[in-house]
Each structure stands twice: as structure tokens, then as C-alpha cells.
C-alpha positions, 0 to 999 in steps of 0.5 A: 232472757234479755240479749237471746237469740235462737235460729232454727232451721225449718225442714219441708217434707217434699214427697219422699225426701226432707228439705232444708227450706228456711229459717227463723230467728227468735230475739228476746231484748229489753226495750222501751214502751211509752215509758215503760221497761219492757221485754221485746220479743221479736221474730222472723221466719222465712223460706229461703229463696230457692225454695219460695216457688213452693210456698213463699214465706216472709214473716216478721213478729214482735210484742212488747210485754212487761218485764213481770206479768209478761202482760203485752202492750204492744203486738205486730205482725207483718205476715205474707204467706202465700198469696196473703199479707196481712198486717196486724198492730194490737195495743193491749189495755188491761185497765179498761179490759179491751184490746185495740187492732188494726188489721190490714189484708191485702187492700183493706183495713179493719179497725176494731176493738174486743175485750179481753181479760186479764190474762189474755195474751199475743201468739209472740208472747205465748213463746216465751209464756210457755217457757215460764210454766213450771211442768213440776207442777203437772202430770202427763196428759194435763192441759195448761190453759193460754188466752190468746188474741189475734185477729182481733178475737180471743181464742181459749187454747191449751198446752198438752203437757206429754212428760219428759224425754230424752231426744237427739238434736242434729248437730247437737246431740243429746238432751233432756227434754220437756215435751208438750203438745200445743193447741193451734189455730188454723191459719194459712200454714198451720193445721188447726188441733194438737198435732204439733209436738214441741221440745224444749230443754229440760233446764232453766232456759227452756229453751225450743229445740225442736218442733215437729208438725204437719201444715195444710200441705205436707209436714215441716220439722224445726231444728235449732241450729243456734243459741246466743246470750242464754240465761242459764248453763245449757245444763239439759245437754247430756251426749254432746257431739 
């Protein structure tokens, strides 16, 4: 994982026709916390500038979480979606049971506290959490439980596990996938529910191929279109263009 990076490009559904509209960059390296070994995930998602008049996208997300209970210590955000910004630094302290936010939307900031427990984690982490489950262990329709805090509150999500499939990636060709189903939060982009359906490939890496989902206007498809640093072979990758 230390030293991955994998871009996507994100396609908009506009009317009748899909549109390459932007991008993200996930980059996972090891890093440095209070004197701590830490794994620092960090990503960026933006539309490109052609396409800001349609909804304007500049996000930056990073955490640093522990190198064995992928516990983080640190999250951040700074997000401008639309005519939002928000900017959001969380410190996580497991030992007194509490995580520590400061929020700031448009003008104002809020400073606050929540308690959280023990397996409470931030929406970055939550990228590569769900990359460590082991779906042997599970059957279609099952639901993995996800703590997660943002915004100063914890929201109990899930992950809906739909089995194993075969799909084609553009530009790629064909892979074994593992398919799920994740719980989302509603947000500025994001419709809250299960409609979103997430690939990732049936290997060691499991790795995000591909995203499919509807926003609060239209739908948007995530394909990757990079993969640096890899852990493992890219053994999932089974009719190779």
C-alpha cells in the first residue's frame, strides 16, 4: 500500500451524453504523527475547468491512521463543492473516547467535541478499511458494519456485499471483481442510501476500479485510469487489451 497511487477519471451524465468532467487522485504513503509510524492517505477530486460551470468541484482529503488498527488520528478536509467550502480538521483520541473537530463553513467556525468508540473511523480511512475486509467471509446480501464520524457526528453505515462479477474496465479490459454496495451520507453531491456500486478487483489489492452512482443532479461513473506502486500482481486482470 505505502507508495500507491491510483487516478480516476469521473464521467457526468449530461442529458443524453457522458462527459469526461474530472478527476481524483488517491495516494497512500507512509508518514510521520506526533512521533508516530503512520500510513497517510490523501485525496484529491476536482472537475476539470471546462466543465466548473456545471457544478464546480476542488476537494482535497487526508488522514493519518495506524499502520496496524488503521485507527486515524488525524483527518482533514478541504472541500468547495458548489457555492460550499467547508473545512473540517479532526483529531481522534481513542484513549479518552472522544474526537476533537474544528469545522469551519463559509465564515464561521464551530469547535466541538463527540465521543466515539473504538471503531470509529473517518470517510478517508474508510477507502482503504473497506479494502482490507475479507468478503470470503461473507455472503451476498450480508452488511459489514462502518463507524464513521464527520462533521463532528458519528453516522453507523454499512457496506452491502452483492458477490463477484466479472466487468470490463475502458482502456483496460477485463477483471474479476468483488461488488458492494456502500451506505452514503448525503452531502452536497452524494444522494444519501445504497444506490451507489463499487468494483474493486478480486485480488490482493483490491483495488477501486470502478464506481457507478447517481448525485443529486444526474449520475456520475468513476473509471480508473491509473495504478502506481501496487502491492501485489494485478492478478484479477483476466482479458487484457
Amino acid at each position: 500500500m505505502p507508495g500507491e497511487i491510483l487516478t480516476y477519471e469521473v464521467a457526468y451524465n449530461w442529458g443524453v451524453i457522458w462527459v469526461d468532467a474530472g478527476f481524483a487522485v488517491f495516494k497512500a504513503n507512509l508518514g510521520d504523527y506526533q512521533g508516530r509510524k503512520v500510513y497517510h492517505f490523501s485525496g484529491v477530486g476536482r472537475t476539470h475547468d471546462r466543465y466548473d460551470w456545471i457544478f464546480k468541484v476542488r476537494d482535497f482529503y487526508e488522514s493519518y491512521a495506524d499502520t496496524i488498527t488503521l485507527r486515524p488520528y488525524k483527518f482533514f478536509r478541504d472541500s468547495r463543492e458548489g457555492s460550499e467550502h467547508i473545512i473540517e480538521d479532526c483529531r481522534f483520541s481513542y484513549k479518552s473516547g472522544k474526537a476533537y473537530s474544528s469545522i469551519k463553513k463559509g465564515k464561521k467556525t464551530q469547535i466541538d467535541s463527540a465521543a466515539i468508540n473504538p471503531c470509529t473511523i473517518d470517510v478517508m480511512t474508510a477507502i482503504y478499511y473497506a479494502r482490507c475486509i475479507d468478503f470470503s467471509k461473507y455472503k451476498p446480501n450480508d452488511t459489514i458494519p462502518i463507524e464513521l464520524f464527520l462533521e463532528n457526528k458519528n453516522y453507523p453505515v454499512y457496506i452491502r456485499y452483492l458477490g463477484k462479477q466479472e466487468k470490463e474496465i475502458q482502456g483496460w479490459g477485463k477483471f474479476k471483481c468483488i461488488k458492494f454496495r456502500p451506505l452514503l451520507i448525503e452531502g452536497t453531491i452524494f444522494k444519501g442510501g445504497e444506490d451507489m456500486v463499487v468494483w474493486v478487483s478480486d485480488d490482493q489489492n483490491r483495488i477501486p476500479l470502478f464506481v457507478e452512482t447517481p448525485i443529486l443532479v444526474g449520475k456520475i461513473k468513476v473509471r480508473i485510469t491509473a495504478m502506481k506502486g501496487l502491492r501485489y500482481p494485478l492478478t484479477s486482470l483476466i482479458g487484457e487489451k
